[in-house]
VMD Tcl script that draws the C-alpha trace (Angstrom):
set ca {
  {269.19 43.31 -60.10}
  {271.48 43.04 -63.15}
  {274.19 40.27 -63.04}
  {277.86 42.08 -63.58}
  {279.46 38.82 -65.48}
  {276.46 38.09 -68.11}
  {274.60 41.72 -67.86}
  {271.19 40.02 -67.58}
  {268.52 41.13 -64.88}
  {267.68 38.64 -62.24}
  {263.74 37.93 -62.51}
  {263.82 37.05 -59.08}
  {265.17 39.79 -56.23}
  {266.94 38.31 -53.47}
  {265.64 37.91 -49.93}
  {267.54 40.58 -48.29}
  {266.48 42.87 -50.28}
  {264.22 46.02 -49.25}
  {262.06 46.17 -52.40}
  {257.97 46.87 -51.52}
  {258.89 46.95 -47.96}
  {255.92 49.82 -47.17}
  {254.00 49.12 -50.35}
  {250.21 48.08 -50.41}
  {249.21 46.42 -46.71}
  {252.50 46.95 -45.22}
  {252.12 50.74 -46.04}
  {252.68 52.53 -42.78}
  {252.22 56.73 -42.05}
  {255.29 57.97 -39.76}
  {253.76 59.45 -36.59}
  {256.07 62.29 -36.08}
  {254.73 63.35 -33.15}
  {257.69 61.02 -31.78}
  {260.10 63.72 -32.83}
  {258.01 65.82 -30.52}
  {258.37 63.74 -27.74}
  {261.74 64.37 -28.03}
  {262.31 67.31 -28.29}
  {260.24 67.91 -25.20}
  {262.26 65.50 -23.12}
  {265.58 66.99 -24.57}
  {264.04 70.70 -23.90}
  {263.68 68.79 -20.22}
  {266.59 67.62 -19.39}
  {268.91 70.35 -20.72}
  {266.21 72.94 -18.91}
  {267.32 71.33 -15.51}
  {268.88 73.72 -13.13}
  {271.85 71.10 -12.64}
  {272.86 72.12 -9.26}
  {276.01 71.01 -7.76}
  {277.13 69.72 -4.74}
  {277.65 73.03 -3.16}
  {274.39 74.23 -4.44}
  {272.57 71.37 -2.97}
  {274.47 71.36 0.72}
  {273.69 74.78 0.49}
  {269.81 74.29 0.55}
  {270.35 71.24 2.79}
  {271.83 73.20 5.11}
  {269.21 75.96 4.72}
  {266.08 73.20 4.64}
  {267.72 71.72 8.18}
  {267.50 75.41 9.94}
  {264.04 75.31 8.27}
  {263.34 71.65 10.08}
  {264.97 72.83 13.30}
  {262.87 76.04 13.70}
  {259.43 74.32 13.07}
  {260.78 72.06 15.77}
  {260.55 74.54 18.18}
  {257.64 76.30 17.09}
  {255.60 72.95 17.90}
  {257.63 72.62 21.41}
  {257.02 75.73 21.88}
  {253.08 75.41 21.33}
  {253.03 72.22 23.31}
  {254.71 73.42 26.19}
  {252.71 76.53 26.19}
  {249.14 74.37 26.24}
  {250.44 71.61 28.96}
  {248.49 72.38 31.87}
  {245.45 74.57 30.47}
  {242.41 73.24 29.62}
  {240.93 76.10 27.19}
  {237.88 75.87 25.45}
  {237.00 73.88 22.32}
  {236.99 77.08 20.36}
  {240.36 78.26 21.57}
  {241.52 74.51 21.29}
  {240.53 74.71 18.18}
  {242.53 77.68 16.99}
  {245.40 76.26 18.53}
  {245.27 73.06 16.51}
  {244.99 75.03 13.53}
  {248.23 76.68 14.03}
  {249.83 72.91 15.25}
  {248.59 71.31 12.04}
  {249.84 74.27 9.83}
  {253.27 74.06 11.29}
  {253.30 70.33 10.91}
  {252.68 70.47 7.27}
  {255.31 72.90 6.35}
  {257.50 70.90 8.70}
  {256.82 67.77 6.47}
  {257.30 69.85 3.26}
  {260.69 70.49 4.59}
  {261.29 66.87 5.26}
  {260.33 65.98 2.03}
  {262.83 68.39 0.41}
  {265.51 67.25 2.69}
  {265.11 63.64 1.33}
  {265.20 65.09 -2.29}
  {268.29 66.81 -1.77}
  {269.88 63.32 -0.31}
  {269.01 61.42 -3.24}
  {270.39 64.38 -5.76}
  {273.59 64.25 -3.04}
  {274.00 60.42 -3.99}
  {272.87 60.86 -7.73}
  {275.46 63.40 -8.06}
  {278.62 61.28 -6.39}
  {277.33 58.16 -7.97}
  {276.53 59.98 -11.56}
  {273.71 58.17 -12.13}
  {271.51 57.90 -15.53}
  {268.29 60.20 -15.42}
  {266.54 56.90 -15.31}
  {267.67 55.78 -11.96}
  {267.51 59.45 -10.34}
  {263.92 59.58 -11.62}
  {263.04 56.00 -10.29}
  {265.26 57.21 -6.87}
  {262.69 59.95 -6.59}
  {259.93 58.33 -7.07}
  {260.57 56.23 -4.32}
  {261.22 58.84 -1.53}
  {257.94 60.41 -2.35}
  {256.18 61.30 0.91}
  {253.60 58.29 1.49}
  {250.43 58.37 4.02}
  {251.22 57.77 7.38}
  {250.26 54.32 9.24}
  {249.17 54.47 13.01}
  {251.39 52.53 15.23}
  {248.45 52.44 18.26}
  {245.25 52.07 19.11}
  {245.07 55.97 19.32}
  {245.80 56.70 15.83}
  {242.87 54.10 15.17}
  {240.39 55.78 17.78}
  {241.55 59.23 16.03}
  {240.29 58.41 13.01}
  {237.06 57.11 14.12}
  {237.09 60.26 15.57}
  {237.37 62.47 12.75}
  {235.69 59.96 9.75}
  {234.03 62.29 8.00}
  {235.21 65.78 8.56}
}
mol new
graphics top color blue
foreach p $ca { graphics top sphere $p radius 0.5 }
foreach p [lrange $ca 0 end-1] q [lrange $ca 1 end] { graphics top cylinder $p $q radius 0.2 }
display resetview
């Protein structure tokens, strides 16, 4: 540095100064694969469909018709079995059917609570970071018996 009243260079460079910063051992390479990152995540977030409100009560709406009919479709199958006493073959095709219905019927569930938290995200505005954790949260999670039956069920079925 040169000092403006006598013109002389300073032999010694002050502290805040930059000077060497990345030189020798404090050399660093940028790792630009950071810009990539975010690009990607910008590419993400403006790729979003965005739906609004009325998109949204629109498919809640739809989903609930969805939930409603595989409601009756397992009534249906249960009142139709109560009282027979078919074979373990024809049991078995039965059950099939139950279980296939069941896990479309949870899909649907599922949906439904992803919809409510995009409801709330949407009238709350919140940041992509909270609507991510938000959904996150409501993901489906394994069921945990309540009885002794769920317990002798799985005995039951251990290995299959």
């Amino acid at each position: 540095m040169v000092d403006m009243d006598s013109s002389e260079k300073e032999p010694n460079v002050p502290e805040f100064s930059n000077e060497g910063i990345f030189k020798d051992q404090k050399s660093i390479e940028f790792d630009d694969s950071i810009i990539d990152k975010v690009d990607m995540e910008i590419g993400a977030i403006t790729g979003l469909a965005a739906w609004d409100i009325t998109q949204l009560n629109t498919y809640n709406t739809t989903l609930k018709q969805g939930l409603s009919f595989y409601d009756s479709a397992l009534s249906d199958i249960d009142h139709a079995r109560m009282g027979h006493r078919p074979p373990a073959h024809v049991m078995t095709k039965v059950d099939k059917i139950r279980n296939e219905l069941k896990e479309k019927r949870r899909d649907i569930k599922q949906s439904i609570v992803y919809i409510e938290v995009l409801t709330r995200a949407l009238k709350e505005q919140w940041s992509i970071g909270k609507i991510k954790t938000e959904l996150s949260k409501s993901k489906y999670s394994p069921y945990k018996g309540r009885t002794k039956y769920y317990d002798m069920m799985e005995q039951l079925l251990k290995g299959y």
